[in-house]
C-alpha positions in Angstrom: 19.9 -187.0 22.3 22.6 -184.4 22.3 22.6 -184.2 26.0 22.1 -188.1 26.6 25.2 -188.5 24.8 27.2 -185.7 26.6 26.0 -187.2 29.7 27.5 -190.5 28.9 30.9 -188.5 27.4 32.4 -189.1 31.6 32.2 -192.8 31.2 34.3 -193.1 28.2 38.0 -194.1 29.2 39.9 -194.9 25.1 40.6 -193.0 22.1 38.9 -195.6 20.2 35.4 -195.3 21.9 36.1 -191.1 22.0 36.7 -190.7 18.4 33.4 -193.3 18.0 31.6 -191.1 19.9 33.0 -187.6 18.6 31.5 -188.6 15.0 28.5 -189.5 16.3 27.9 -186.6 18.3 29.4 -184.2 15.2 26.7 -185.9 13.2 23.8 -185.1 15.4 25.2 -181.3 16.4 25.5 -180.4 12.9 21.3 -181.4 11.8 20.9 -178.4 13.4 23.5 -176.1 12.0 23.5 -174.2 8.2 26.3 -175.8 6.0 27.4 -172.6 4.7 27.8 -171.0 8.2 29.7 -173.9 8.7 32.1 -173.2 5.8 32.9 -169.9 7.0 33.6 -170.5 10.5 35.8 -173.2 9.5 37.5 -170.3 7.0 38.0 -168.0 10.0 39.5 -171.1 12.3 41.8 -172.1 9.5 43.2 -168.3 9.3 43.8 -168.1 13.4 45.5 -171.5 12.8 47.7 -169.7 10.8 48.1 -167.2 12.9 48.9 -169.4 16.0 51.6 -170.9 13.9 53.3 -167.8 13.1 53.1 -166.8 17.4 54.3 -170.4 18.2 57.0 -170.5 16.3 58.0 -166.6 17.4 57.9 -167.9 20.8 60.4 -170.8 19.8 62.5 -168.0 19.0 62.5 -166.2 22.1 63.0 -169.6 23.9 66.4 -169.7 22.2 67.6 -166.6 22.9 67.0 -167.4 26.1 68.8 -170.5 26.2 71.7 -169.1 24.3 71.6 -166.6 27.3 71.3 -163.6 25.0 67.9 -162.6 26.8 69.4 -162.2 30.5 69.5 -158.8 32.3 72.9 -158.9 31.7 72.9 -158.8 27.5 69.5 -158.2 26.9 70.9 -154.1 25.8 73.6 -155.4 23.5 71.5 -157.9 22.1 69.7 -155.9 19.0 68.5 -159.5 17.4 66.9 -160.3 21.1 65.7 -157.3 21.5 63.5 -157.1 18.4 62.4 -161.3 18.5 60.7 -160.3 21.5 59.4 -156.9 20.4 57.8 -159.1 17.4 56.8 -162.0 19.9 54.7 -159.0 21.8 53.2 -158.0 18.8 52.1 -161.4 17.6 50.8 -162.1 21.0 48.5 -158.9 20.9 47.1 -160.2 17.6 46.3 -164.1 18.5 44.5 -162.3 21.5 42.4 -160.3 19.2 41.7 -163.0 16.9 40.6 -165.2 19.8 37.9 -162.9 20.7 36.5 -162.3 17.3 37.2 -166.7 16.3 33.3 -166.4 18.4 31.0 -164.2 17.9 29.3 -162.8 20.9 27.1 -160.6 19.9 24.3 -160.4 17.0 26.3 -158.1 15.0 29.5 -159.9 15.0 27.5 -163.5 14.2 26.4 -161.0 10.7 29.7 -159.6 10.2 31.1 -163.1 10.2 28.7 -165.5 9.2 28.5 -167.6 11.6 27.6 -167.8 15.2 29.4 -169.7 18.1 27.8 -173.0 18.1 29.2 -172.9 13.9 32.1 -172.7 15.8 31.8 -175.3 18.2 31.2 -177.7 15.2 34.8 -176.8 14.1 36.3 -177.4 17.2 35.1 -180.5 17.6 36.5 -181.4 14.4 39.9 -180.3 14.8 40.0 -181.7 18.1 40.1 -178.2 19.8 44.0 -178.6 18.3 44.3 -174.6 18.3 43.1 -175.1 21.6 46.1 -177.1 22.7 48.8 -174.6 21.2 46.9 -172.0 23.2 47.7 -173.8 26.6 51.0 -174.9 25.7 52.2 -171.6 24.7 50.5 -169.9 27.3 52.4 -171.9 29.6 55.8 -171.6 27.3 55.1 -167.5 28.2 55.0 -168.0 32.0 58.0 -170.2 32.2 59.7 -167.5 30.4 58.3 -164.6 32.7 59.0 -166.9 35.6 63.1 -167.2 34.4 64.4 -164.4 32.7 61.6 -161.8 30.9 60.3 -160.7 34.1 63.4 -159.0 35.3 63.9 -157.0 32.1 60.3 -156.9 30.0 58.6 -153.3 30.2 55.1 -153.3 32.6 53.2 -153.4 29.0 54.7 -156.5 27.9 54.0 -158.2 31.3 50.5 -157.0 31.1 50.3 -158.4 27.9 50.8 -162.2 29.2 48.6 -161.7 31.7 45.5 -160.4 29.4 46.8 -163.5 27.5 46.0 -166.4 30.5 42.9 -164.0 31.2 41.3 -164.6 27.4 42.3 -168.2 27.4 40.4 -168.6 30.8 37.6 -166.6 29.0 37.4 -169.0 25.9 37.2 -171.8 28.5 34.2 -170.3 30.2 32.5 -170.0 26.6 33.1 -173.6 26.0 31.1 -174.2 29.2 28.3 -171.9 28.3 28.2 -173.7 25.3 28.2 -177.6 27.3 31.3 -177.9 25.4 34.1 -177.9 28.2 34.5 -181.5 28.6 34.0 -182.4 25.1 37.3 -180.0 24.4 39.2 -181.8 27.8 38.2 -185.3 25.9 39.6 -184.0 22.6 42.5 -183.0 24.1 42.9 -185.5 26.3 42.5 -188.5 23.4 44.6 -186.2 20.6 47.8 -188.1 20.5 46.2 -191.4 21.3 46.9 -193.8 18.6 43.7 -196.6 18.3 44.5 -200.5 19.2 43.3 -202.3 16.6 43.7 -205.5 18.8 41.8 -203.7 22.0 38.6 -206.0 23.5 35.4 -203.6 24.3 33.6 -203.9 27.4 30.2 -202.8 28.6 29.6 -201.7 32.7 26.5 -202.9 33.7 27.2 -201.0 36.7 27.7 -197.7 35.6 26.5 -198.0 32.1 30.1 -197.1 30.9 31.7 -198.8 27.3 35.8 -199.0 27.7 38.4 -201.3 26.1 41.6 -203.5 27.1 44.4 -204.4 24.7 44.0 -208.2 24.3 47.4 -209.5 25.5 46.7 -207.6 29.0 43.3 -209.5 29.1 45.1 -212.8 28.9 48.1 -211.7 30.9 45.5 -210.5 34.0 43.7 -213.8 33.4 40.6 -211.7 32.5 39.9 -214.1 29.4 41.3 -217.5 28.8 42.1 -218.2 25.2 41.7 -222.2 24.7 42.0 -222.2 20.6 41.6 -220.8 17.6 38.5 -221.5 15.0 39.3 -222.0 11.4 39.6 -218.6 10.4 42.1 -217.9 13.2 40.1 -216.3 15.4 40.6 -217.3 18.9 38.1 -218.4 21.5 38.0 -218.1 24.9 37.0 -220.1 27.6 34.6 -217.6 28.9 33.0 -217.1 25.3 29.0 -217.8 25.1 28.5 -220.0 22.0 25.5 -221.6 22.1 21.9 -219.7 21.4 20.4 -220.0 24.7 23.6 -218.3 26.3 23.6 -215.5 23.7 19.8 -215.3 24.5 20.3 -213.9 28.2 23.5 -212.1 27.8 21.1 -210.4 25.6 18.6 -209.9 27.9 21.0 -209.2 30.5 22.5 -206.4 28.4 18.8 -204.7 26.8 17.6 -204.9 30.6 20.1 -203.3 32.0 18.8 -199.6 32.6 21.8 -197.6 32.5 22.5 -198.7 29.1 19.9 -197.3 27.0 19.3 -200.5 25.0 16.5 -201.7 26.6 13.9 -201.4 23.3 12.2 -204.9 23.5 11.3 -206.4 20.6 9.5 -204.9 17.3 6.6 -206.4 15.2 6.5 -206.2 11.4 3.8 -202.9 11.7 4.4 -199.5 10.2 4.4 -198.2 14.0 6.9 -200.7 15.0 9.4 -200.2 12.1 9.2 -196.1 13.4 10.0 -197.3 16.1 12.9 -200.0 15.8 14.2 -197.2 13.1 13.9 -194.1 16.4 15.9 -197.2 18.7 18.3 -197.6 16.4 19.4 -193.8 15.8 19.2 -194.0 19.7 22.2 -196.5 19.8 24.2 -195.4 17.0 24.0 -191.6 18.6 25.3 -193.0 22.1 27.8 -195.5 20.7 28.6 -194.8 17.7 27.3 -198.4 16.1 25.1 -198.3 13.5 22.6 -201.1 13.3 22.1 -203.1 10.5 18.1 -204.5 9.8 18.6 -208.6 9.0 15.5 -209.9 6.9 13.1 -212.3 8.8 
């Protein structure tokens, strides 16, 4: 299931459908994972999160006195204050990068020191939206912008060094995100983060590609993709292109449970033990790809 549903993780294009999809997929990654070891991964992620703040805002710092033009080759020796922001900022910098390294364990003896191993990890990630993740990039990038402007002309080799073995780790955590099939779930995270959901967003299904994505309703009816004629009596509006009648629902149903890129094509279940199994197996099935938990309607 895990790997059906990271499989279909390319086709998603909205926040809406991501964050529909994340739960799901949380739900199903963590059946397999201890509670507790869990609880203290998230315990060791919430610490470097504090961490990261403390460097981030440190790095704000440094960013001023370069904008104030106090870190220039020129004043960098008469500027004491300067001197020592970046001194700290160094510091900091050499501690996020140790903390990133241990924030997964790699080997047996680290998973017992910290009570957890990486996929406990992964779990927490997912959660947080890789968020520490982000801060990572975008002060990695902060750091070379500064190397690239001023701090390479009058930084010490060590210092420089330092940056470098920064990119180098973050690079790292990427390739342990791959090994754990987590890379593009992180990108999506990342990607979706800031993303606020359309409450008013129509969902469409590809019968092509087996893809699910939406469109916000006023750009449906301003590309002529749906034709509103009026509204029923509890103010919903129909469309011209709506399928009202039971024999039209009938084979856009069929249509839809035929089509084999979408997984929903499950036939239909008897009233047997074997068949409530399965109808029970199809349903977990749908809700684990999509995110839509099926409700059973009495006969």
């Amino acid at each position: 299931d895990l790997k059906l549903m990271l499989e279909k993780l390319e086709f998603i294009k909205t926040a809406k459908i991501f964050r529909r999809w994340r739960g799901s997929f949380l739900n199903r990654f963590e059946i397999f994972l201890e509670e507790d070891n869990i609880v203290n991964a998230q315990g060791a992620y919430e610490q470097f999160s504090h961490s990261m703040e403390a460097f981030a805002n440190q790095v704000k710092k440094v960013e001023a006195y370069i904008e104030s033009g106090d870190l220039t080759a020129d004043r960098y020796f008469s500027s004491v204050k300067a001197r020592n922001c970046l001194n700290e900022m160094s510091k900091m910098m050499a501690s996020v990068i140790e903390e990133k390294d241990a924030l997964i364990p790699s080997t047996v003896s680290m998973e017992n020191d910290s009570g957890y191993n990486k996929f406990h990890m992964g779990a927490v990630l997912i959660r947080d939206n890789f968020e520490e993740y982000g801060r990572l990039t975008y002060y990695g990038e902060s750091l070379q912008h500064m190397r690239k402007v001023t701090l390479a002309e009058i930084i010490d080799k060590q210092i420089l060094e330092q940056m470098d073995n920064y990119g180098a780790k973050l690079k790292k955590f990427c390739d342990v995100m791959a090994d754990l099939g987590l890379y593009e779930v992180m990108l999506k995270c990342r990607e979706f983060a800031c993303v606020e959901d359309n409450k008013d967003d129509l969902i469409f299904l590809d019968l092509k590609t087996g893809g699910i994505g939406e469109l916000d309703r006023a750009a449906c009816l301003g590309k002529r993709v749906i034709t509103s004629t009026h509204k029923d009596q509890e103010g919903n509006e129909i469309f011209e292109e709506s399928v009202l009648d039971d024999d039209g629902k009938a084979k856009l149903l069929k249509i839809i449970r035929q089509n084999p890129r979408l997984g929903l094509g499950f036939g239909n279940s008897l009233n047997s033990f074997q068949e409530e199994s399965l109808a029970i197996e199809n349903a977990e099935v749908i809700r684990s790809m999509w995110g839509v938990t099926l409700r059973k309607t009495p006969r």
